[in-house]
C-alpha positions as CSV (number, residue, x, y, z in Angstrom):
1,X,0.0,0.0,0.0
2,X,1.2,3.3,-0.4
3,X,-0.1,6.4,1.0
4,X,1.3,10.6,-0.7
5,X,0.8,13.6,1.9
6,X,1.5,17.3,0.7
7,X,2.5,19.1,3.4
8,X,1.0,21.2,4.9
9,X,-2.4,19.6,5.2
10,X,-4.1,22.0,7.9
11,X,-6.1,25.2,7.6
12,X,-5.4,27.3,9.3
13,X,-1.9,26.7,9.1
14,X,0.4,24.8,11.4
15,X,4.0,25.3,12.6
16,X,5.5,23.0,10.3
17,X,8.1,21.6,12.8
18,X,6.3,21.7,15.7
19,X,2.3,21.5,14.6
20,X,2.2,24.8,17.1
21,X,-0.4,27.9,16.1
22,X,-0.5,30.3,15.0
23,X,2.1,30.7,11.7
24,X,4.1,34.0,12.7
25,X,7.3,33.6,9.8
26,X,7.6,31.5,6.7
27,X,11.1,30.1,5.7
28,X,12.1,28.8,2.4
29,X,14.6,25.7,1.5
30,X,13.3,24.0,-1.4
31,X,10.5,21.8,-2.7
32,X,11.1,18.3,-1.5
33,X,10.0,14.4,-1.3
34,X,10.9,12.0,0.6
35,X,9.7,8.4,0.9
36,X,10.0,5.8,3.6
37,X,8.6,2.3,4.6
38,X,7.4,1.6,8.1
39,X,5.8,-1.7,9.2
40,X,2.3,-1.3,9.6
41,X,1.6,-3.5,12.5
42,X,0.2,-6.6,10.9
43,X,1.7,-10.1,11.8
44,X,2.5,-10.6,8.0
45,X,5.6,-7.5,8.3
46,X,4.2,-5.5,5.2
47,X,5.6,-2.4,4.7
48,X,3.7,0.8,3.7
49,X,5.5,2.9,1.8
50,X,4.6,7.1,2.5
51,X,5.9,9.8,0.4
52,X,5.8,13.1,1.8
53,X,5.8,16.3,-0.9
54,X,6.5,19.3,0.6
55,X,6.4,23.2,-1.0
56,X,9.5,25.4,-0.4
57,X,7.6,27.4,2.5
58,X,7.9,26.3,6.0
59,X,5.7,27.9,8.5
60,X,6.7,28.7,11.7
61,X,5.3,29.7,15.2
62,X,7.0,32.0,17.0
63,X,9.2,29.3,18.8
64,X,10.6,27.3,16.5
65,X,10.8,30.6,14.1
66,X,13.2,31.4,16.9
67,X,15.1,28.5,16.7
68,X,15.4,28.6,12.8
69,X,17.1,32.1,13.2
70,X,19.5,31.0,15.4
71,X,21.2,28.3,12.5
72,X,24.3,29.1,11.5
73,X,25.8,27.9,8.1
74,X,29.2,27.0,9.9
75,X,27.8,25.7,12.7
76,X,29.0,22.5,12.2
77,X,27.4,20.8,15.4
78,X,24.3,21.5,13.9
79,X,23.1,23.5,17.5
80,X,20.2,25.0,15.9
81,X,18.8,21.0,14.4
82,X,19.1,19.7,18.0
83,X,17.7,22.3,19.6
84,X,14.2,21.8,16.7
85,X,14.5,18.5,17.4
86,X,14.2,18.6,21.1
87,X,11.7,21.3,20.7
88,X,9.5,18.8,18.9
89,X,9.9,15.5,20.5
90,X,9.2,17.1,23.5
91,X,5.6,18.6,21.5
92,X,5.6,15.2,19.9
93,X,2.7,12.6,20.7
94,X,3.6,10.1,22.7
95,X,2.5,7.3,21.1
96,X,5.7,8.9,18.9
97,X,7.9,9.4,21.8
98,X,7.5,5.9,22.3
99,X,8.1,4.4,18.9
100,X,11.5,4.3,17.3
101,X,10.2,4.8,14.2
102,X,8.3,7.5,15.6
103,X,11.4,9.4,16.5
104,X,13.6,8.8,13.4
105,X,10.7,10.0,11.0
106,X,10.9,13.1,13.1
107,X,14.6,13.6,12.7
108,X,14.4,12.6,9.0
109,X,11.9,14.6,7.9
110,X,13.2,17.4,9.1
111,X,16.7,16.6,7.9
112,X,16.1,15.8,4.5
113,X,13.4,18.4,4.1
114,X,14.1,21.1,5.6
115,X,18.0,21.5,7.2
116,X,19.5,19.9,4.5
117,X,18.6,22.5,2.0
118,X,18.1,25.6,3.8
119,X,20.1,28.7,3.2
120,X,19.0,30.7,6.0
121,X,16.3,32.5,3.5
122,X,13.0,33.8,5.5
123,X,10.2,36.4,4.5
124,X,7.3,37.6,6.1
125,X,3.7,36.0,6.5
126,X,2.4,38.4,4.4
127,X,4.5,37.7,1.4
128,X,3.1,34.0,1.1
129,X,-0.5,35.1,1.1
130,X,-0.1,37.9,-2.2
C-alpha cells in the first residue's frame, strides 16, 4: 500500500516543525519528497511505503521561528537542528515518543526536508498570502 501527503495539510496553518499555532514567519529551502517504509503492524511484516511532498515554505510559530534564526551555516554541530528536534519531541505525541520509528521520522523529515537545503532565507507571513 502506499499512501502521498502534501504538506501542509491543515487550515489554518500549522507550525511545520512543531504542529504549534498560529504561523508567525515562513522560511524557504526547497520543494522536496521524501519516501520511507514503516511496518504497519500486521503479523504478516508489510511495509507501507509514505511519500511526503513538501512546497519550499515552511511555517513557523514563533518558537521554532526562533530557533530557525538561530542556524548558522558553519555551525557544524548542527546546534540549531538539536535544539528543533528537542523542541519537537518534547511537543511530539507520545504514542511517537515511544516508537523508534516515531522518533527517526521526526529527525528525517526534518533533515532531509528542511535542514539539508536551507540557506537561511526567511520572509514575512504576508509575502506568502499575495
Amino acid at each position: 500500500m502506499e499512501t502521498h501527503i502534501s504538506l501542509p495539510t491543515a487550515e489554518p496553518p500549522k507550525c511545520d516543525f512543531c504542529s504549534g499555532r498560529p504561523v508567525v514567519a515562513c522560511f524557504i529551502a526547497s520543494d522536496a519528497k521524501l519516501e520511507f517504509e514503516l511496518v504497519d503492524g500486521e503479523p504478516t511484516g508489510a511495509f507501507k511505503r509514505i511519500t511526503l511532498n513538501s512546497s519550499s515554505h515552511w511555517g513557523a510559530c514563533e518558537e521554532c521561528a526562533a530557533i530557525v534564526r538561530t542556524w548558522d551555516p558553519e555551525d557544524k554541530e548542527g546546534k540549531a537542528q538539536e535544539a528543533m528536534y528537542q523542541r519537537c519531541y518534547d511537543r511530539a505525541p507520545e504514542v511517537i515518543r515511544n516508537s523508534a520509528s516515531g522518533v527517526a521520522s521526526l529527525y528525517l523529515i526534518q533533515d532531509q526536508m528542511f535542514w539539508s537545503v536551507f540557506r537561511g532565507v526567511e520572509h514575512g507571513m504576508d509575502e506568502v498570502h499575495q
